[in-house]
ROLUM-549769 format. One record per residue: x, y, z of N, C-alpha, C, O in turn; residue in three letters. Coordinates in pm, 1 decimal, padded with zeros to 6 digits, m for minus. Atoms other than C-alpha are relative to their C-alpha. Last residue first. Example, Ala and Ser with C-alpha at 12.3 -4.5 7.8 and 13.67 -1.06 7.14 Angstrom:
% ROLUM-549769
{n_xx = m00082.0; n_yy = m00119.0; n_zz = m00006.0; ca_xx = 01367.0; ca_yy = m00106.0; ca_zz = 00714.0; c_xx = m00077.0; c_yy = 00109.0; c_zz = 00073.0; o_xx = m00026.1; o_yy = 00219.8; o_zz = 00089.9; residu = SER}
{n_xx = 00089.0; n_yy = m00119.0; n_zz = 00000.0; ca_xx = 01230.0; ca_yy = m00450.0; ca_zz = 00780.0; c_xx = 00090.0; c_yy = 00120.0; c_zz = 00000.0; o_xx = 00193.6; o_yy = 00118.1; o_zz = 00066.5; residu = ALA}
% end
This chain:
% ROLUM-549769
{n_xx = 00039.3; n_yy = m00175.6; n_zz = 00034.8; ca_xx = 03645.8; ca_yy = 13655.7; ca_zz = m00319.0; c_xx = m00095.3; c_yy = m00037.8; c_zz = 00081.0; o_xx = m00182.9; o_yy = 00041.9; o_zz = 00114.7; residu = UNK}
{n_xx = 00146.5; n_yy = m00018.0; n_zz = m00014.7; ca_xx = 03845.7; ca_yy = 13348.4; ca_zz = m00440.1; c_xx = m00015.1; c_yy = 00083.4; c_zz = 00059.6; o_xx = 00081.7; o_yy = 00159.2; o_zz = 00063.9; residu = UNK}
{n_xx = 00062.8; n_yy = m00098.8; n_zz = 00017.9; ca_xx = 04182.1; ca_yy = 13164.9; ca_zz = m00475.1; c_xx = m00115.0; c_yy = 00048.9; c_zz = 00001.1; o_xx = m00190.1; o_yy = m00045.0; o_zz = m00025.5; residu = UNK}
{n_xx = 00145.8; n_yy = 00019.4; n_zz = m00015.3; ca_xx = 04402.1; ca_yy = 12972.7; ca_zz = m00319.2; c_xx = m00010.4; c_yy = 00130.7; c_zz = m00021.3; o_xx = 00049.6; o_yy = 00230.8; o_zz = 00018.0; residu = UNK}
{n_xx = 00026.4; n_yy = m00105.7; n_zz = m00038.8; ca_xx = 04783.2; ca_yy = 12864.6; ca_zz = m00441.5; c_xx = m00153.1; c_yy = 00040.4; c_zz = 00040.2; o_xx = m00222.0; o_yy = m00046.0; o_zz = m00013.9; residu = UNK}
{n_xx = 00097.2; n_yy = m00016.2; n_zz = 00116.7; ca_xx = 04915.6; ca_yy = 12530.6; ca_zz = m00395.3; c_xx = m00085.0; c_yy = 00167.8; c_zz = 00056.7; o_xx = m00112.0; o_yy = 00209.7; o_zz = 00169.2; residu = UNK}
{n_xx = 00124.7; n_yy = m00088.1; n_zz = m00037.7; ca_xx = 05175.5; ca_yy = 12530.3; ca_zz = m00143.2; c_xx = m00042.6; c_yy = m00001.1; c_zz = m00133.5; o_xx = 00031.7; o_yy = 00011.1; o_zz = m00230.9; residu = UNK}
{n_xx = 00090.4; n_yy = m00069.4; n_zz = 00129.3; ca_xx = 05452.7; ca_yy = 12284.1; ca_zz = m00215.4; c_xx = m00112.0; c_yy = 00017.1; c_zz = 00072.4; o_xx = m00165.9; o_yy = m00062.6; o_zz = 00149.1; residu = UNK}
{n_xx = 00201.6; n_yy = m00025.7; n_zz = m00083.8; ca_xx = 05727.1; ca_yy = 12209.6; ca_zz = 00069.1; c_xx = m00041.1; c_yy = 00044.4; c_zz = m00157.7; o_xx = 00028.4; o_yy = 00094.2; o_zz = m00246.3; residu = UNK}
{n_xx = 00045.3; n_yy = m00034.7; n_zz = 00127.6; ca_xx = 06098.5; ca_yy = 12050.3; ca_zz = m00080.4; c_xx = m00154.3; c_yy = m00008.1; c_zz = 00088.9; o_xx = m00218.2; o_yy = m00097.0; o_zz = 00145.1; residu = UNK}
{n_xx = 00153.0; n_yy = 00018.4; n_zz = m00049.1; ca_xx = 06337.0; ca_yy = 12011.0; ca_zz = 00278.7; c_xx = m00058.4; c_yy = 00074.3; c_zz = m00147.7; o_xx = m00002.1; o_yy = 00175.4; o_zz = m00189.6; residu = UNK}
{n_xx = 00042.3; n_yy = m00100.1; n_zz = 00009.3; ca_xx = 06672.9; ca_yy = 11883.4; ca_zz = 00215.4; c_xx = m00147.7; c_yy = m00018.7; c_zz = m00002.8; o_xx = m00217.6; o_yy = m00119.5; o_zz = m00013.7; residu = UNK}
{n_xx = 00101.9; n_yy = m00061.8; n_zz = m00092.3; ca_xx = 06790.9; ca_yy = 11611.2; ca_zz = 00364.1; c_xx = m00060.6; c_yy = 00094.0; c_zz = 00012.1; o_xx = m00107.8; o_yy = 00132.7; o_zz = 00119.0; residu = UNK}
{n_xx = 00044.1; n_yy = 00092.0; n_zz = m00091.5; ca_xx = 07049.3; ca_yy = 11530.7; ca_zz = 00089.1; c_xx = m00057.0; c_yy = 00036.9; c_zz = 00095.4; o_xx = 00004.8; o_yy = 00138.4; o_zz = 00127.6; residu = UNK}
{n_xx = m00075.5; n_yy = 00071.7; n_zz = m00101.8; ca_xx = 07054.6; ca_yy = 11852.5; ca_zz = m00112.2; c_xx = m00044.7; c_yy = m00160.4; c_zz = 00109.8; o_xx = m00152.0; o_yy = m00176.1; o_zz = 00168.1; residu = UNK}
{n_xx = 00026.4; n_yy = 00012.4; n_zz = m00169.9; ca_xx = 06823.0; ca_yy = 11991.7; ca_zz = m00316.0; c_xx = 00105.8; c_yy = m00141.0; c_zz = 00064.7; o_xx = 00108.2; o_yy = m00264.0; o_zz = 00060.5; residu = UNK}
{n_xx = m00028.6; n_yy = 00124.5; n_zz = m00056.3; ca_xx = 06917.5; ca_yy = 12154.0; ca_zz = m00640.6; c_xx = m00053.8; c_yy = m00053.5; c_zz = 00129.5; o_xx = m00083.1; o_yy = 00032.5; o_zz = 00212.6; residu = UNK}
{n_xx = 00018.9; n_yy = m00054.5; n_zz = m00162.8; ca_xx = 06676.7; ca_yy = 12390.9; ca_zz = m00828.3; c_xx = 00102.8; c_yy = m00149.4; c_zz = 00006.8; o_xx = 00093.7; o_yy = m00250.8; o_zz = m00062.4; residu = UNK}
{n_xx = m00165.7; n_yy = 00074.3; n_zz = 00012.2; ca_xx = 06674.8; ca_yy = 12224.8; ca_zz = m01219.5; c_xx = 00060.7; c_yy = 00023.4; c_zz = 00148.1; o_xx = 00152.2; o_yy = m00051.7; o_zz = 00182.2; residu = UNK}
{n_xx = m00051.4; n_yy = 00142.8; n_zz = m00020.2; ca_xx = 06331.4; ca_yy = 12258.5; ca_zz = m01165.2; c_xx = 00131.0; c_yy = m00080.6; c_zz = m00012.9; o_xx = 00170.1; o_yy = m00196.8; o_zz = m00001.7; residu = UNK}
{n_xx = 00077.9; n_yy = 00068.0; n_zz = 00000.1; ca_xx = 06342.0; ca_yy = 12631.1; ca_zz = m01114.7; c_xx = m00017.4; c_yy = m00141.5; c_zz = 00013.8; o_xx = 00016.1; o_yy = m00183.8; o_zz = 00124.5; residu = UNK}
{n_xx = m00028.5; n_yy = 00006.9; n_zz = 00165.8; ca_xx = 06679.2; ca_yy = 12785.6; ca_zz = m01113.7; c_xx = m00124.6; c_yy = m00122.9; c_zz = m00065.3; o_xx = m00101.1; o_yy = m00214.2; o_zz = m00144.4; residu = UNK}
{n_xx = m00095.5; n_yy = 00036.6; n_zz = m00003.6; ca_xx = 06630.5; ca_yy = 13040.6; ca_zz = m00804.3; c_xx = m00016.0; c_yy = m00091.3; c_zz = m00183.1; o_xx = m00044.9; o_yy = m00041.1; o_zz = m00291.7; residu = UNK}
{n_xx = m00114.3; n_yy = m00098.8; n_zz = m00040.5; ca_xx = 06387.2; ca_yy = 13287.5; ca_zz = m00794.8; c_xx = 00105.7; c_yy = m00077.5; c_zz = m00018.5; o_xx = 00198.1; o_yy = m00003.5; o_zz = m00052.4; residu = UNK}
{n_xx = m00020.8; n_yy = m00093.4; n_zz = 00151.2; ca_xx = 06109.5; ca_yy = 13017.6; ca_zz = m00980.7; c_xx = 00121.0; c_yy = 00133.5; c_zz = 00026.8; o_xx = 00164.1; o_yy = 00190.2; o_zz = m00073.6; residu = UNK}
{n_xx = m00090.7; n_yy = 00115.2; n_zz = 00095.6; ca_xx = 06229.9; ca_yy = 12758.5; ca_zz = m00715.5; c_xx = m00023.8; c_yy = 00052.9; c_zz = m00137.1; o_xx = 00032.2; o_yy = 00018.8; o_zz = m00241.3; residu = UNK}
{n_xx = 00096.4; n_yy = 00028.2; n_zz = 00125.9; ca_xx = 06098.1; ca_yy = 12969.6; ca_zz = m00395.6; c_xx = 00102.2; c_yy = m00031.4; c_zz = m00110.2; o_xx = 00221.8; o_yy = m00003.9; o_zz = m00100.2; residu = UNK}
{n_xx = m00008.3; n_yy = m00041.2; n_zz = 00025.8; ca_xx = 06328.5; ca_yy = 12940.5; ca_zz = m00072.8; c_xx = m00098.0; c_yy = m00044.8; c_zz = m00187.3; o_xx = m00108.0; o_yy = m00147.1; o_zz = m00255.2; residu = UNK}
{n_xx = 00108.8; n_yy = m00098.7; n_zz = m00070.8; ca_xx = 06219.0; ca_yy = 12776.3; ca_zz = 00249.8; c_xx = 00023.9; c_yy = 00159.3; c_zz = m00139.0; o_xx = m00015.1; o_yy = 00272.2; o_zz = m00109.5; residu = UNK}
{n_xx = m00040.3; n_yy = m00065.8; n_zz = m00140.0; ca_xx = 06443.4; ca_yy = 12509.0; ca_zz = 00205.0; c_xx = m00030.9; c_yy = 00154.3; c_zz = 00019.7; o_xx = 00038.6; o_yy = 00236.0; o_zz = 00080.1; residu = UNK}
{n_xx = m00176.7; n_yy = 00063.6; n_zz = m00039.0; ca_xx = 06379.8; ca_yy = 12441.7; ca_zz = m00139.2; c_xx = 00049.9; c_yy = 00080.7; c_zz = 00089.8; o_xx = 00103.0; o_yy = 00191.0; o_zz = 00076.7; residu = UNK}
{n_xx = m00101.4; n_yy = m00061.2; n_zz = m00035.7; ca_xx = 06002.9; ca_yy = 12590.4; ca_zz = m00226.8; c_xx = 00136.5; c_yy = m00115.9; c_zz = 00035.1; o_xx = 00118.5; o_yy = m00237.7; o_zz = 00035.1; residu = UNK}
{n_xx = m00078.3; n_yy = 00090.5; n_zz = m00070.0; ca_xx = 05732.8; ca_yy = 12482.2; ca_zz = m00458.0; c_xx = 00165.7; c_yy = 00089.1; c_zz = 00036.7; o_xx = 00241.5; o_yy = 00154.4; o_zz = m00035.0; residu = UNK}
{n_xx = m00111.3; n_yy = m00028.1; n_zz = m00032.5; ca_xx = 05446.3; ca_yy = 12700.6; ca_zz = m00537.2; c_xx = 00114.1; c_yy = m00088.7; c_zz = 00072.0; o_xx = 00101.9; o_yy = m00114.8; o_zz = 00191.7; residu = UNK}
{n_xx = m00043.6; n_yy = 00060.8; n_zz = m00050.1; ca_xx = 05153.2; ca_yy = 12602.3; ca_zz = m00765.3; c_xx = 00171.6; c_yy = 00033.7; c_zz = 00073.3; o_xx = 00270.8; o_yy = 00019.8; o_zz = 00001.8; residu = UNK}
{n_xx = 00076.7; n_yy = m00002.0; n_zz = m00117.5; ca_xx = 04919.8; ca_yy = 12800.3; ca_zz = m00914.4; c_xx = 00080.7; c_yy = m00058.8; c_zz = 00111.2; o_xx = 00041.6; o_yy = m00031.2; o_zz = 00224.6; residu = UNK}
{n_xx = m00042.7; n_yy = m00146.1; n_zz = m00003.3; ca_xx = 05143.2; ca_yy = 12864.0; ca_zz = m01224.0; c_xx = m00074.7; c_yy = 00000.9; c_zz = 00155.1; o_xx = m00037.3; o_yy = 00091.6; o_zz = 00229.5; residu = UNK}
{n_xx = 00153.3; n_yy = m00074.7; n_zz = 00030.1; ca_xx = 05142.6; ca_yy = 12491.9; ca_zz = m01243.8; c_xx = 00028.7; c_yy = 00139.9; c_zz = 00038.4; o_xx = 00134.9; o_yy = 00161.4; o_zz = 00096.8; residu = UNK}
{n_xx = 00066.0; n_yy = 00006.4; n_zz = m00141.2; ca_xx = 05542.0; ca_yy = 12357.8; ca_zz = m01267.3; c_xx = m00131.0; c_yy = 00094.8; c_zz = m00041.3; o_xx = m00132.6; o_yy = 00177.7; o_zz = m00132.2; residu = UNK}
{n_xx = m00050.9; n_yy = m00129.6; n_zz = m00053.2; ca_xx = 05650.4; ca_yy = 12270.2; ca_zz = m01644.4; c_xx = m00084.6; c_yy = 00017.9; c_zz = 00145.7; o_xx = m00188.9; o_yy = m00045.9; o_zz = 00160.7; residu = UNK}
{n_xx = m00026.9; n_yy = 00068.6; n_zz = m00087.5; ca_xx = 05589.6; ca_yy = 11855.5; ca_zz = m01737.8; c_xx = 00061.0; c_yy = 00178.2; c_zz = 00086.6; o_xx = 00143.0; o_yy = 00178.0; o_zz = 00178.4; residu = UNK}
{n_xx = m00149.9; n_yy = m00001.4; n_zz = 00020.8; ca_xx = 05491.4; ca_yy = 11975.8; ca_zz = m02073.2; c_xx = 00093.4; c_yy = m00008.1; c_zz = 00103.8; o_xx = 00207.6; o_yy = 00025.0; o_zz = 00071.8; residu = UNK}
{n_xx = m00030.1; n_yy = 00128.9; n_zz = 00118.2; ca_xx = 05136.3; ca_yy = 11816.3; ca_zz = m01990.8; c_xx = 00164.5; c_yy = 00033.5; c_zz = m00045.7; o_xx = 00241.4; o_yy = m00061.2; o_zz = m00062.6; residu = UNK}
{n_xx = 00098.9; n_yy = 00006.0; n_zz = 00107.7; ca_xx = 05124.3; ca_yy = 12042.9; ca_zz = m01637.7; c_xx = 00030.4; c_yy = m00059.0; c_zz = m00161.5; o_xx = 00150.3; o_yy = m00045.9; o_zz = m00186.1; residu = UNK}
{n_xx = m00075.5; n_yy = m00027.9; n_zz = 00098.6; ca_xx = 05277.1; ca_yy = 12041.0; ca_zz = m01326.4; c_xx = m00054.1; c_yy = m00039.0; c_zz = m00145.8; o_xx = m00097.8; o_yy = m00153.2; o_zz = m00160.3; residu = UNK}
{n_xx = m00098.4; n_yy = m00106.1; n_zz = 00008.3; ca_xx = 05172.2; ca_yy = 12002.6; ca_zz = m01007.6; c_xx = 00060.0; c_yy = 00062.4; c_zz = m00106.5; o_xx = 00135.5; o_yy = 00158.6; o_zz = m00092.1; residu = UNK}
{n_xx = 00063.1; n_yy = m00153.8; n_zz = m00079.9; ca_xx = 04778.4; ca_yy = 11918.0; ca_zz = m01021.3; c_xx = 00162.8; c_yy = 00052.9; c_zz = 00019.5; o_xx = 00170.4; o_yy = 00174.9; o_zz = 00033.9; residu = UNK}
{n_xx = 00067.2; n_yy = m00093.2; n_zz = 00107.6; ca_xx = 04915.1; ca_yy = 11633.1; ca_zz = m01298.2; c_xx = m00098.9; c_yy = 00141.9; c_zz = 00085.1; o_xx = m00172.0; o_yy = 00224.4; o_zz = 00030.2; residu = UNK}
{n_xx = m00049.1; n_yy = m00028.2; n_zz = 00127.8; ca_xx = 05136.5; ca_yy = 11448.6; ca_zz = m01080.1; c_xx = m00040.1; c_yy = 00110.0; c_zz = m00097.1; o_xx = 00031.9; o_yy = 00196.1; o_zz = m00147.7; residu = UNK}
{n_xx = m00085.8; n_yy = m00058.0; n_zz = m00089.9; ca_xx = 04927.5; ca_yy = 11399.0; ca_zz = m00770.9; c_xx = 00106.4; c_yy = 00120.2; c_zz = m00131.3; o_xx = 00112.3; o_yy = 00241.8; o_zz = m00150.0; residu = UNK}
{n_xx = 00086.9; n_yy = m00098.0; n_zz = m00054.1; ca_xx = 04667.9; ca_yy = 11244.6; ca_zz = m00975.9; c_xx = 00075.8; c_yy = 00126.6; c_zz = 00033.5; o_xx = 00048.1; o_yy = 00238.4; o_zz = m00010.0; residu = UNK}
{n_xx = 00020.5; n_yy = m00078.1; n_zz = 00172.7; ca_xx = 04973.2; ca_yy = 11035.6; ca_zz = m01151.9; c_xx = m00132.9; c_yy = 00110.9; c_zz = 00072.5; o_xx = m00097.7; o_yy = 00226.2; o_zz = 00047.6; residu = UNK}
{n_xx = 00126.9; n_yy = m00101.7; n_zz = m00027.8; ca_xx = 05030.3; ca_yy = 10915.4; ca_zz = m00763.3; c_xx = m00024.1; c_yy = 00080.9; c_zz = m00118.7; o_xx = m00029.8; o_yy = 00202.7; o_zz = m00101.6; residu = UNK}
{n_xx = 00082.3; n_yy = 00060.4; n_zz = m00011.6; ca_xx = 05311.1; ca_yy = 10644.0; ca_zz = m00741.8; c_xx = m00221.6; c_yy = 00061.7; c_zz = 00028.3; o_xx = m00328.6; o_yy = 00025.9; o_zz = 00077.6; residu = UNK}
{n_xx = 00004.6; n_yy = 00152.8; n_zz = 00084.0; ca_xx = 05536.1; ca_yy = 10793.5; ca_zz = m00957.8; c_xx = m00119.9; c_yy = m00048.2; c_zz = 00033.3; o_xx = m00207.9; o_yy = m00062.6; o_zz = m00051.6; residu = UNK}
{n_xx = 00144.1; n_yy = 00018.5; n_zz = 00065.1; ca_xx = 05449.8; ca_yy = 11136.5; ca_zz = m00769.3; c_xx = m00018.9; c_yy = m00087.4; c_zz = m00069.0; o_xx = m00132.0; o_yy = m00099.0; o_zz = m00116.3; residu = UNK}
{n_xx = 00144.3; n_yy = 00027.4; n_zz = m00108.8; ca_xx = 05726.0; ca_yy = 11097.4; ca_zz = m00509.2; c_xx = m00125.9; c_yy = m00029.9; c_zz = m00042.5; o_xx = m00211.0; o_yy = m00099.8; o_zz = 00012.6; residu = UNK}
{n_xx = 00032.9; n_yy = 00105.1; n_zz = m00099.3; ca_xx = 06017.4; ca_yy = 11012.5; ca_zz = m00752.9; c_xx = m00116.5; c_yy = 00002.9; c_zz = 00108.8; o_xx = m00166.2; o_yy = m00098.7; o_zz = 00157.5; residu = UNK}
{n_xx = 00067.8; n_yy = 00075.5; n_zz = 00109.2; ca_xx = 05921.7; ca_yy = 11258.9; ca_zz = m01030.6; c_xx = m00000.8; c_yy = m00130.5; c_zz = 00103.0; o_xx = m00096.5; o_yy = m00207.2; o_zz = 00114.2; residu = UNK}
{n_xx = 00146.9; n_yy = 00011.7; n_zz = 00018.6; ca_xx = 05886.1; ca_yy = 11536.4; ca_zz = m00789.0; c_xx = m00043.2; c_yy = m00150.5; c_zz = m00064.3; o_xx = m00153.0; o_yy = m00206.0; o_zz = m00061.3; residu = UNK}
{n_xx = 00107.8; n_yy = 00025.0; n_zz = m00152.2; ca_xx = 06207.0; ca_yy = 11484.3; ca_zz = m00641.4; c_xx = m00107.8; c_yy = 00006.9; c_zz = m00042.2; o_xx = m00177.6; o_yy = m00069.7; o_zz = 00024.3; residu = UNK}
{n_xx = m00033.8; n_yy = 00154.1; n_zz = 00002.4; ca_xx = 06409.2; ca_yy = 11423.0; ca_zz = m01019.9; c_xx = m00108.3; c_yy = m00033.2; c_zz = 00179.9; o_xx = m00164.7; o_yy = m00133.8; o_zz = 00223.3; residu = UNK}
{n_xx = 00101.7; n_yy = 00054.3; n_zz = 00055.6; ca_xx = 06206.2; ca_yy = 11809.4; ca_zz = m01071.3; c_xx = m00006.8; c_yy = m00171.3; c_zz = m00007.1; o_xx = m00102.8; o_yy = m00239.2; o_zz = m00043.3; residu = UNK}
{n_xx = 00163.3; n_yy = m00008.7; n_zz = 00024.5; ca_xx = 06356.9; ca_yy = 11940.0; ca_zz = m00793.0; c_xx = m00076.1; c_yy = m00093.7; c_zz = m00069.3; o_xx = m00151.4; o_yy = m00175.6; o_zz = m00016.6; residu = UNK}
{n_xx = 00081.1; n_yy = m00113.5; n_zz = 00034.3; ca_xx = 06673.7; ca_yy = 11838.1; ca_zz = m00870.0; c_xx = m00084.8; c_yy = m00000.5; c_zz = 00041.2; o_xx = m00138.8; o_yy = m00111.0; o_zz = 00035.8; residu = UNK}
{n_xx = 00043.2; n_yy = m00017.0; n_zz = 00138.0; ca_xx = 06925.7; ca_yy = 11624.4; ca_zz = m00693.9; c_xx = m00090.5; c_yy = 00091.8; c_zz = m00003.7; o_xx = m00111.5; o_yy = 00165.7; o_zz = 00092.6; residu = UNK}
{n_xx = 00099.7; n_yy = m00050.8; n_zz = 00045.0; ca_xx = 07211.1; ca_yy = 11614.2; ca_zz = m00450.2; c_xx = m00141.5; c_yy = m00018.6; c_zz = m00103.5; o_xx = m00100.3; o_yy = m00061.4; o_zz = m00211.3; residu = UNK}
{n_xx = m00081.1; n_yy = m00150.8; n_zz = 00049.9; ca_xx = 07382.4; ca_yy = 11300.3; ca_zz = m00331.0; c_xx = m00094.5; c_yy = 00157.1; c_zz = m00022.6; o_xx = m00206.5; o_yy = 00148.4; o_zz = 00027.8; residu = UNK}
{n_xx = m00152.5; n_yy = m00017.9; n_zz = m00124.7; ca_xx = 07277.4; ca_yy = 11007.5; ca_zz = m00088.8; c_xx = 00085.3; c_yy = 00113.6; c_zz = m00083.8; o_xx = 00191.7; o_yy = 00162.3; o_zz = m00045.6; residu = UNK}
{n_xx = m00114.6; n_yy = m00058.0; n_zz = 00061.5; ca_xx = 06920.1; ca_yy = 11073.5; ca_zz = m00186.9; c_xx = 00075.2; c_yy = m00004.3; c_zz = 00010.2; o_xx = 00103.2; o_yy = 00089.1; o_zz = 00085.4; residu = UNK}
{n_xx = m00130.7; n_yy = 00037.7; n_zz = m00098.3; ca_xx = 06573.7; ca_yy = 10904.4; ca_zz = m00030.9; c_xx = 00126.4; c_yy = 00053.2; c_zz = m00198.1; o_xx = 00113.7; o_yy = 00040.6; o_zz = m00319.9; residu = UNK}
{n_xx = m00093.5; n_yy = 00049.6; n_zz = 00079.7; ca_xx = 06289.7; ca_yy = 11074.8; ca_zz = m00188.9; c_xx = 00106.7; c_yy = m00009.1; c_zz = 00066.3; o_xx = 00158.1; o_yy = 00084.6; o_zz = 00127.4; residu = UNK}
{n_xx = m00111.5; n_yy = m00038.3; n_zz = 00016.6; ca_xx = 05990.9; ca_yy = 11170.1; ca_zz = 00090.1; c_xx = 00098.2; c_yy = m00090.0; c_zz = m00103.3; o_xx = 00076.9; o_yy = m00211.1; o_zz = m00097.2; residu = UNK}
{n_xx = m00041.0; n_yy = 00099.9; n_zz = 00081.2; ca_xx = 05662.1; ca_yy = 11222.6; ca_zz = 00124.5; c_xx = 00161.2; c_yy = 00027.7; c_zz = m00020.8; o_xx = 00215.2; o_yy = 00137.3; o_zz = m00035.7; residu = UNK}
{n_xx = m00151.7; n_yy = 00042.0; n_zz = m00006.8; ca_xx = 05512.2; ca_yy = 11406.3; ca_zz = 00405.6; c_xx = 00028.8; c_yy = m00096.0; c_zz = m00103.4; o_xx = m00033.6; o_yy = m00201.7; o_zz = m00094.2; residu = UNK}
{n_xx = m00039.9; n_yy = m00150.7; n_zz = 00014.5; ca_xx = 05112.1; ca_yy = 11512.2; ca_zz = 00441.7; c_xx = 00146.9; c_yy = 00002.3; c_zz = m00029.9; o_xx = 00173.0; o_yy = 00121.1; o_zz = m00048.6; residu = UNK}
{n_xx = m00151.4; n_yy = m00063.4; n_zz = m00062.3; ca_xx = 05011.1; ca_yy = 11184.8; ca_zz = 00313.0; c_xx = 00004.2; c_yy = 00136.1; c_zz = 00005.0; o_xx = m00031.6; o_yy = 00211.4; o_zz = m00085.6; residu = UNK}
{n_xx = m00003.0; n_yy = m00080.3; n_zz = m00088.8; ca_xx = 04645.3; ca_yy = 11138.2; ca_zz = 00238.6; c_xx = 00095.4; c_yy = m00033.6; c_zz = 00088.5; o_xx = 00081.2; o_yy = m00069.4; o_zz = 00205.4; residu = UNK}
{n_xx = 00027.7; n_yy = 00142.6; n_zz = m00110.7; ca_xx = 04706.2; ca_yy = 10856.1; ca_zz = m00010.4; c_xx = m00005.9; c_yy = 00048.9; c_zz = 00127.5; o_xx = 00033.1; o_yy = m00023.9; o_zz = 00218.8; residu = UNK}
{n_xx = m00162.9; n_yy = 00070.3; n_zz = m00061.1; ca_xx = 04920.8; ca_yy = 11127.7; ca_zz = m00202.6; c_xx = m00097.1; c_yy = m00098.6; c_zz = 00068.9; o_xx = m00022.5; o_yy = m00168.1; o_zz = 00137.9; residu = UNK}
{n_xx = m00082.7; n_yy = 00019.2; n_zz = 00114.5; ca_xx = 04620.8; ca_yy = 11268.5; ca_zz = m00392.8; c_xx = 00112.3; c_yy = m00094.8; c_zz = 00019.3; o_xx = 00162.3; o_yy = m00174.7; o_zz = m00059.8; residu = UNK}
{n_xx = 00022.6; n_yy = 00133.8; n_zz = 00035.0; ca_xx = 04440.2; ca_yy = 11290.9; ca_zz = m00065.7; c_xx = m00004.3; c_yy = m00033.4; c_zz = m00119.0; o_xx = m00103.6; o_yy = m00096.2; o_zz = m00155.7; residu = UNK}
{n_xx = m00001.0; n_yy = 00174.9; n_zz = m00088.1; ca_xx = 04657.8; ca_yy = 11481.4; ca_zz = 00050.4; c_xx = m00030.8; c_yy = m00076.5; c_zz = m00036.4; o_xx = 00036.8; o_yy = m00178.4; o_zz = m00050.6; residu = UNK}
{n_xx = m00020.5; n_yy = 00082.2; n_zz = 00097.8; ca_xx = 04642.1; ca_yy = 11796.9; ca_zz = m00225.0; c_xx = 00055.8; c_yy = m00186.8; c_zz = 00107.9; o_xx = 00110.4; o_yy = m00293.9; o_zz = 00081.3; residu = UNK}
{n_xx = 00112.3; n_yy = 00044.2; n_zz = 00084.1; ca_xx = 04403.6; ca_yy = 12001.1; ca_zz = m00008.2; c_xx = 00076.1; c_yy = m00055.4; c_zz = m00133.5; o_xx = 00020.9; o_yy = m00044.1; o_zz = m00243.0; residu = UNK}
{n_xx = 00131.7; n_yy = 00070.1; n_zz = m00016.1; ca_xx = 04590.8; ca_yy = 11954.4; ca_zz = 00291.5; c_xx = m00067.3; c_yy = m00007.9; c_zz = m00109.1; o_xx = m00131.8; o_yy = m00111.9; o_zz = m00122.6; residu = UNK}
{n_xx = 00075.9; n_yy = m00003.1; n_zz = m00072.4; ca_xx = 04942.7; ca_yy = 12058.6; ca_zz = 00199.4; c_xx = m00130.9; c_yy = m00036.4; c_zz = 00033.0; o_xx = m00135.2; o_yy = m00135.7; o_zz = m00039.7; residu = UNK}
{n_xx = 00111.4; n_yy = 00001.8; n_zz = 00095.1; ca_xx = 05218.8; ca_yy = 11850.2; ca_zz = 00097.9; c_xx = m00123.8; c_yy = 00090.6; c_zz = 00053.1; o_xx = m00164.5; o_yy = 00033.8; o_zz = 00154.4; residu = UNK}
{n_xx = 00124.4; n_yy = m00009.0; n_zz = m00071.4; ca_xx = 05546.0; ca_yy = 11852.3; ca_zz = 00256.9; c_xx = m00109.2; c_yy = 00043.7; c_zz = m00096.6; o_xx = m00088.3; o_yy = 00114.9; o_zz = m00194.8; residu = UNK}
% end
């Protein structure tokens, strides 16, 4: 799940999804959704392809820098949400 202020990056999708019939990583899910969205691509993760410090992506409701970051597994039907972080005063 995507949230609103990176939509219309995705073709204002809020939902994108990587079909899987085994596990895979995080970062093999990012690379299949954002193929078709290099915009999309480069607000998550930055020229050494590492996740944005602004940027939080969870695996079933659990954060992916606590666990083993992009190597994170996700399961067939698993759920991958990214919150981008907001800031200001």
């Amino acid at each position: 799940m995507l949230p609103s202020v990176l939509q219309p990056l995705a073709g204002g999708q809020s939902l994108l999804t990587a079909p899987a019939e085994t596990a895979v990583t995080v970062e093999g899910v990012l690379d299949a959704v954002t193929g078709e969205y290099p915009a999309l691509s480069r607000r998550l993760r930055d020229e050494t392809g590492a996740v944005r410090r602004y940027v939080n992506i969870y695996v079933n409701g659990n954060e992916i820098r606590r666990l083993q970051g992009l190597a994170t597994e996700v399961a067939p039907g698993g759920e991958v949400l990214i919150i981008q972080s907001v800031a200001g005063g």
